[in-house]
C-alpha positions in Angstrom: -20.8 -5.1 48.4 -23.7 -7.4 48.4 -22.5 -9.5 45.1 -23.8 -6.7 42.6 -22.0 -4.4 41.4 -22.2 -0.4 41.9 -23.9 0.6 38.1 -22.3 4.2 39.1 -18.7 2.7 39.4 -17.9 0.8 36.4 -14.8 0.1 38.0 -16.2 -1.9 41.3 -17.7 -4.2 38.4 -14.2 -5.6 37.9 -14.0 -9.4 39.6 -11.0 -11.9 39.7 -10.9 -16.1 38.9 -8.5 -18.3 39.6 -8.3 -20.0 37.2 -5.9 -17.0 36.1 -3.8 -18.5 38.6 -3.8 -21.8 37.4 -6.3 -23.1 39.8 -8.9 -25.9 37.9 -11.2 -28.0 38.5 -9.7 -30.3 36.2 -7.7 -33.3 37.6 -3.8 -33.1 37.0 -4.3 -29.5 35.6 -0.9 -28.4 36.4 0.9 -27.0 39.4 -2.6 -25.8 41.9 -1.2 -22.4 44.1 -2.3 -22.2 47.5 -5.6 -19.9 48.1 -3.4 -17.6 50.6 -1.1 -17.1 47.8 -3.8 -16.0 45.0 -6.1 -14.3 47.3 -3.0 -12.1 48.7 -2.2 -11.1 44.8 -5.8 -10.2 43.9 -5.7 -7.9 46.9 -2.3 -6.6 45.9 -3.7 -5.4 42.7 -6.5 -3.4 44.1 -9.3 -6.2 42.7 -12.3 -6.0 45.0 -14.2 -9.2 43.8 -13.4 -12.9 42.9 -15.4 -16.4 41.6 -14.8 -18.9 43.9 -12.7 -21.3 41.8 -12.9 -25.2 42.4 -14.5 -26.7 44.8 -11.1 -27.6 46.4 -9.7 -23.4 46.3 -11.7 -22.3 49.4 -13.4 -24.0 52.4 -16.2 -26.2 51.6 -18.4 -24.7 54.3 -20.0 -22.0 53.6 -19.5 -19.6 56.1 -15.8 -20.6 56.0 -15.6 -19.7 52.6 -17.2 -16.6 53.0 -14.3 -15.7 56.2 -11.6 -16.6 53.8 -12.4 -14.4 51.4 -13.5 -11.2 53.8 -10.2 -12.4 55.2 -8.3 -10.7 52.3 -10.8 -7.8 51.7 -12.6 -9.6 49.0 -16.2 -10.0 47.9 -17.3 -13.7 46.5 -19.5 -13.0 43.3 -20.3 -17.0 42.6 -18.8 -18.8 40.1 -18.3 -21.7 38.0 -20.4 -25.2 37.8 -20.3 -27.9 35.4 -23.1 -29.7 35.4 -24.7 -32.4 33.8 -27.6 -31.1 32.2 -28.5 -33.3 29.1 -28.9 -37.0 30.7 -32.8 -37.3 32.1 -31.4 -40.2 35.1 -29.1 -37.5 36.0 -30.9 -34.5 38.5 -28.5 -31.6 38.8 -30.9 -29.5 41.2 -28.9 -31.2 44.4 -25.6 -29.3 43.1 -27.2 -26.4 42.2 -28.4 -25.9 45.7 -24.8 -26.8 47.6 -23.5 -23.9 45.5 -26.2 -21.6 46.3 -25.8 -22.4 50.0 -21.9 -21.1 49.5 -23.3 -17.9 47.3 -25.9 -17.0 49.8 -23.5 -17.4 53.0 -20.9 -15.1 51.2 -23.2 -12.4 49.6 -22.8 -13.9 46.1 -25.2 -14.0 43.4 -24.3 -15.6 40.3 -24.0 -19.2 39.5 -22.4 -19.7 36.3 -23.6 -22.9 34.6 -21.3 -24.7 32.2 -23.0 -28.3 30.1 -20.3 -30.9 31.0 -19.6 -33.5 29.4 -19.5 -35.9 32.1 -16.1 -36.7 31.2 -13.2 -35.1 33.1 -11.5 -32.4 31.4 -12.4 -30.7 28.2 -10.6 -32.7 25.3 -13.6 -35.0 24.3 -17.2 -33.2 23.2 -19.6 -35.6 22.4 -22.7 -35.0 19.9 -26.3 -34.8 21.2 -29.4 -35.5 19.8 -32.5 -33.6 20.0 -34.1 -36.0 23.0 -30.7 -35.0 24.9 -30.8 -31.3 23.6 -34.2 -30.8 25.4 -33.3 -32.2 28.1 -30.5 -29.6 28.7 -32.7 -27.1 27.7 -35.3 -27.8 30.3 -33.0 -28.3 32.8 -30.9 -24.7 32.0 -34.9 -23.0 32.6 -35.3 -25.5 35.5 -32.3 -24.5 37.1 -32.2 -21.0 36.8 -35.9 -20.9 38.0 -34.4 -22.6 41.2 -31.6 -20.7 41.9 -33.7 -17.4 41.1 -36.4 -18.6 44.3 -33.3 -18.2 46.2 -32.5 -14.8 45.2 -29.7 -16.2 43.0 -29.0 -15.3 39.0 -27.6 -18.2 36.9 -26.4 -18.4 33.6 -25.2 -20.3 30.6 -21.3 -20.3 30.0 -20.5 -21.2 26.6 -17.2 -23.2 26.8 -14.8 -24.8 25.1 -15.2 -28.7 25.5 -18.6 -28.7 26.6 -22.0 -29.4 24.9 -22.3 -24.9 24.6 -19.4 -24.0 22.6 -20.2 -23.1 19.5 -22.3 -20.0 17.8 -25.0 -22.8 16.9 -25.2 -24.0 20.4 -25.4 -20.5 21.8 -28.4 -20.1 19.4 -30.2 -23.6 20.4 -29.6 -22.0 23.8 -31.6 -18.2 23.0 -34.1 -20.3 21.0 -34.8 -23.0 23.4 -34.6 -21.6 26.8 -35.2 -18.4 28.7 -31.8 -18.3 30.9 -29.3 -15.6 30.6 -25.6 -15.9 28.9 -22.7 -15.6 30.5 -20.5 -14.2 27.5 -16.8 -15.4 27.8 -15.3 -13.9 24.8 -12.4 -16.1 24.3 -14.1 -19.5 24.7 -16.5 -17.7 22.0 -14.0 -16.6 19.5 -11.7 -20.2 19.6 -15.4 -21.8 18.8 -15.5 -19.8 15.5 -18.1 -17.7 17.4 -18.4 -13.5 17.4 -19.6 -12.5 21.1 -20.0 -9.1 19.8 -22.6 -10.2 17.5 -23.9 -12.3 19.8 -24.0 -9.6 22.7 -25.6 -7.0 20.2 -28.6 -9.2 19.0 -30.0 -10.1 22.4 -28.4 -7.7 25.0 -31.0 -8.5 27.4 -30.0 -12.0 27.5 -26.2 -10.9 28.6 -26.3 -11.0 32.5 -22.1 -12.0 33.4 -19.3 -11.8 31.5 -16.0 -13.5 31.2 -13.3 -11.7 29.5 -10.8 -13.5 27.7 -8.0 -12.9 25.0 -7.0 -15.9 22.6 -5.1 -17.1 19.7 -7.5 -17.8 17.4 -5.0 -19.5 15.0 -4.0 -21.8 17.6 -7.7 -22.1 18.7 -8.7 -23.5 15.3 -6.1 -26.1 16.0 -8.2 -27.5 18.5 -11.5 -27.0 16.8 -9.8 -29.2 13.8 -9.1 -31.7 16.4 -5.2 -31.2 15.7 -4.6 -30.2 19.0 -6.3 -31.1 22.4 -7.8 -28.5 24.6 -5.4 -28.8 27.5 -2.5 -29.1 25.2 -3.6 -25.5 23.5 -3.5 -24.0 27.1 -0.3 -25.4 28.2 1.1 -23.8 25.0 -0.5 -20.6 25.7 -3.9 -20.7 24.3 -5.0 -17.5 26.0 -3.5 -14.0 25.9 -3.6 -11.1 27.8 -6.7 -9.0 26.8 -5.3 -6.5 23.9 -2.9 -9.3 22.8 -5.3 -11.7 21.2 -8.0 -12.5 18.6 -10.5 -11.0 20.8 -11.6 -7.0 20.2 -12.1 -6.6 24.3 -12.8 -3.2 23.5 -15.7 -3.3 20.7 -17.0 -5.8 23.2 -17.2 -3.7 26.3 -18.4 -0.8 24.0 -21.4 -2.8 22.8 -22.0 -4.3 26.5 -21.6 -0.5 28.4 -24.3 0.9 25.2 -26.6 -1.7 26.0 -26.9 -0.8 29.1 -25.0 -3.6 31.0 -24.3 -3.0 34.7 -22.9 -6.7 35.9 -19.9 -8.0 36.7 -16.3 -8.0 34.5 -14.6 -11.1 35.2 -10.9 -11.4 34.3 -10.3 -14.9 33.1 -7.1 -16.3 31.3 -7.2 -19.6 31.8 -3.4 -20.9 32.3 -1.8 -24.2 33.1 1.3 -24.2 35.5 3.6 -27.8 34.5 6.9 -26.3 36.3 5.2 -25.8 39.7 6.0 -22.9 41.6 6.2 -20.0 39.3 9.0 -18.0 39.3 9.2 -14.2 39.9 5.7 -12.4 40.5 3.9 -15.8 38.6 0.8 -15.2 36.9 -0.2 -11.6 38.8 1.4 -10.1 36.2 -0.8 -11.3 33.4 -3.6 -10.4 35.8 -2.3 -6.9 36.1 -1.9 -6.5 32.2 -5.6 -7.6 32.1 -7.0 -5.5 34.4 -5.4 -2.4 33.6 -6.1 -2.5 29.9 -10.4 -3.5 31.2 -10.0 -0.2 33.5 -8.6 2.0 30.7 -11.4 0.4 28.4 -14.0 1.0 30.6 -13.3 4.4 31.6 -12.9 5.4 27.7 -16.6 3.5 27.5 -17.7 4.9 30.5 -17.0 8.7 29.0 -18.0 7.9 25.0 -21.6 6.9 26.9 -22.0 10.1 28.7 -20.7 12.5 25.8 
């Protein structure tokens, strides 16, 4: 692989995270499993891709990173970034290229961008106003320009607990700024938000996906500010896909008719508070997940040919 995926195999288009292990960049998120341990299980189930996780996960060189994963017959795609975007003293561009050094050295391509806070975690989401808005904007365009001189595709990730979460932030987003979306259906639907909808109305805006099952009843919970972010996690916030809020299938339909040939990443965020896990741990979930995406997108896969 060269970080893309094979258009012909819809199957090869199928990448692990982490943080479906547990692993976060979030201080004091829970119980953090080794790399040998969650690299060996995504190998075990067949999965020929992965996001790097946290800065922490892998080797912070480069080419190190890049051995570790070829180490265990895996692919890195890219991955996840919070950055600052919204404060004009603060220039993200110098963290934008360290990651791009790691994607280029391991054959990766996509940097997915998330708007933090600046805060740790993702309990407490500030309000913006417009100056800080365009700011963000211009620095979403300003980064993707830069990481696209490099060969590199970044994107937007709407998330939970950052400044894109909701439906109307997705919009300021499409309206304001030329970058792609990275679609992560559950932090989508717990915002009140329809990635469906959102997929269907500007399919060529949709370059990476995150697939992701929730509770949406215990997602409004946090949206009413009854229940803190990391709270909703540690009490199971995210499902397997198929057991949730989510229609995984309607959105894979929509993404495979439009035409979509990147990358299916399989992301249930979880929270480990007993360390070790016990039994097979979170592979299990993972294995759920990724056998009800392959069954999806063979079905897809045939609907679009008949």
């Amino acid at each position: 692989m060269n970080g893309t995926p094979d258009p012909i195999d819809p199957l090869a288009r199928i990448a692990g995270a982490p943080i479906s292990w547990g692993v976060c960049e979030v201080p004091g998120w829970g119980y953090q499993l080794p790399a040998e341990r969650v690299l060996a299980d995504m190998r075990s189930l067949g999965l020929r891709a992965t996001e790097f996780g946290p800065d922490f996960f892998l080797p912070a060189d480069p080419g190190e990173k890049a051995s570790r994963l070829a180490q265990f017959g895996l692919q890195g795609i890219g991955g996840f970034l919070p950055v600052v975007l919204h404060d004009p003293a603060h220039d993200p561009g110098p963290e934008l290229d360290a990651f791009a050094d790691a994607c280029l050295a391991a054959g990766a391509r996509v940097v997915v961008l998330a708007a933090a806070t600046g805060q740790d975690g993702y309990d407490v989401r500030p309000e913006l106003d417009q100056s800080q808005w365009n700011t963000l904007l211009a620095n979403l365009d300003a980064l993707a320009e830069r990481a696209a001189a490099r060969g590199l595709l970044a994107v937007v990730h709407p998330h939970m607990g950052t400044l894109v979460e909701s439906a109307q932030d997705v919009q300021r987003v499409l309206d304001g700024a030329r970058i792609g979306l990275c679609i992560d259906t559950g932090h989508l639907v717990a915002a009140g938000a329809d990635p469906v909808a959102i997929a269907v109305a500007n399919p060529q805006r949709v370059a990476h996906v995150h697939l992701k099952d929730v509770d949406a009843a215990q997602a409004a919970r946090v949206v009413a500010g009854d229940l803190t972010f990391s709270d909703a996690v540690a009490e199971g916030l995210w499902r397997p896909l198929g057991e949730g809020s989510v229609d995984v299938r309607a959105m894979i339909d929509a993404l495979e008719g439009a035409g979509y040939q990147g990358w299916y990443v399989l992301e249930q965020d979880l929270m480990l508070l007993d360390g070790e896990p016990a039994g097979e741990g979170p592979v299990a979930d993972v294995r759920r997940c990724l056998d009800f995406v392959t069954e999806a997108l063979r079905a897809s896969s045939a609907g679009v040919r008949a």
